[in-house]
C-alpha positions as CSV (number, residue, x, y, z in Angstrom):
1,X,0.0,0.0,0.0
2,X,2.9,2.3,1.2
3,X,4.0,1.9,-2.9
4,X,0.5,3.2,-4.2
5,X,0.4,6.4,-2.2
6,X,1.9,9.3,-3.9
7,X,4.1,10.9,-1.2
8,X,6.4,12.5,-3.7
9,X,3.3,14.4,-5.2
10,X,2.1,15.3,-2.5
11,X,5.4,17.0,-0.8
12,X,6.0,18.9,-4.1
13,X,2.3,20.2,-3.4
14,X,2.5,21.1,-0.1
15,X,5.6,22.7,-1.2
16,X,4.1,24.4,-4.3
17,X,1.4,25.7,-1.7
18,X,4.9,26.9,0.7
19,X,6.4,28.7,-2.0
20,X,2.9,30.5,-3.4
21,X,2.7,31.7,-0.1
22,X,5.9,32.8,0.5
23,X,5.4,35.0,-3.0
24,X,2.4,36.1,-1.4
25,X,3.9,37.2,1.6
26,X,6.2,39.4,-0.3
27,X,3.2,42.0,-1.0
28,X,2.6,42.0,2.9
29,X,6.3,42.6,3.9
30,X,7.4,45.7,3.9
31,X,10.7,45.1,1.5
32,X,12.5,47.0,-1.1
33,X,11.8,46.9,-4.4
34,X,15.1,44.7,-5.3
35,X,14.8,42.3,-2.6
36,X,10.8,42.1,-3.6
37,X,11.9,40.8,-6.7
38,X,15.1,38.8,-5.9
39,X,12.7,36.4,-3.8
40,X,9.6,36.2,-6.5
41,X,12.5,35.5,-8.5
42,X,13.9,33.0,-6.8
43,X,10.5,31.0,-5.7
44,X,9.5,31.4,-8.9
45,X,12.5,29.4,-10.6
46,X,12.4,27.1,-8.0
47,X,8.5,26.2,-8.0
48,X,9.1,25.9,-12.2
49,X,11.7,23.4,-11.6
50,X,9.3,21.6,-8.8
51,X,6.5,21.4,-11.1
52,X,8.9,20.3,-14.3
53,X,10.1,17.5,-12.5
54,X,7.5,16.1,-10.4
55,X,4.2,17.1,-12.2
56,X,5.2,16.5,-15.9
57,X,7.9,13.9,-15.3
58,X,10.3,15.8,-17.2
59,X,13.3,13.4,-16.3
60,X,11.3,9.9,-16.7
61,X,12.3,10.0,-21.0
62,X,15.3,8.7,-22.5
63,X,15.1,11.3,-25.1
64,X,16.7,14.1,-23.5
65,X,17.2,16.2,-26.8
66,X,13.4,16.2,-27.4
67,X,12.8,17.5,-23.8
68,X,15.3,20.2,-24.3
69,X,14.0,21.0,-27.6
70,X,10.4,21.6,-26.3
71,X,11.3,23.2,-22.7
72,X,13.0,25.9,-25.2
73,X,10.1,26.0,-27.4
74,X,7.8,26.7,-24.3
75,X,10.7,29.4,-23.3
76,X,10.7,30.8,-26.5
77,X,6.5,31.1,-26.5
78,X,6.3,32.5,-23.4
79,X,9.5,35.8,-24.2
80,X,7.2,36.4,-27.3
81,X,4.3,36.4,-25.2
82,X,5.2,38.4,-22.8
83,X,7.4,41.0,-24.8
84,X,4.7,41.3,-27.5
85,X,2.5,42.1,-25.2
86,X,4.5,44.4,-23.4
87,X,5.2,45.7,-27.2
88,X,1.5,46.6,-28.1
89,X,0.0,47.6,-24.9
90,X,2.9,49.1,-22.8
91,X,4.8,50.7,-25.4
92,X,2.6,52.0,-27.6
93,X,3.2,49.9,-30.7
């Protein structure tokens, strides 16, 4: 039975839930604008990396270029996202 329950799972959620709050705590603390960002930053890279590895079981393939190839493709989508949004409603284009 201990083999069927997910207790991997469910530590990364409890620590996605840590790390969500520790991002929400940010707006409550009273913290400089650098250090503000340095820590959404920081939980934010490291909740990516959580949710990569044990939510879409990025390291159980044996084709490692095709992984690499579509975590840069999802990179790539979200810059063009974000800058072409920032582009046409930000500046002005």
């Amino acid at each position: 039975m201990a083999r069927l329950f997910p207790i991997r799972h469910v530590m990364g959620y409890i620590f996605s839930l840590v790390l969500s709050l520790v991002a929400l705590g940010v707006i409550y603390w009273d913290l400089t604008f650098a250090a503000a960002m340095v820590i959404l930053i920081i939980s934010a890279l490291i909740q990516a990396s959580l949710q990569l590895v044990l939510f879409m079981h990025i390291g159980e393939t044996d084709s490692k270029k095709t992984l690499y190839l579509n975590i840069a493709y999802a990179v790539f989508v979200g810059v063009v996202t974000i800058f072409g949004t920032l582009f046409a409603m930000i500046w002005g284009y």
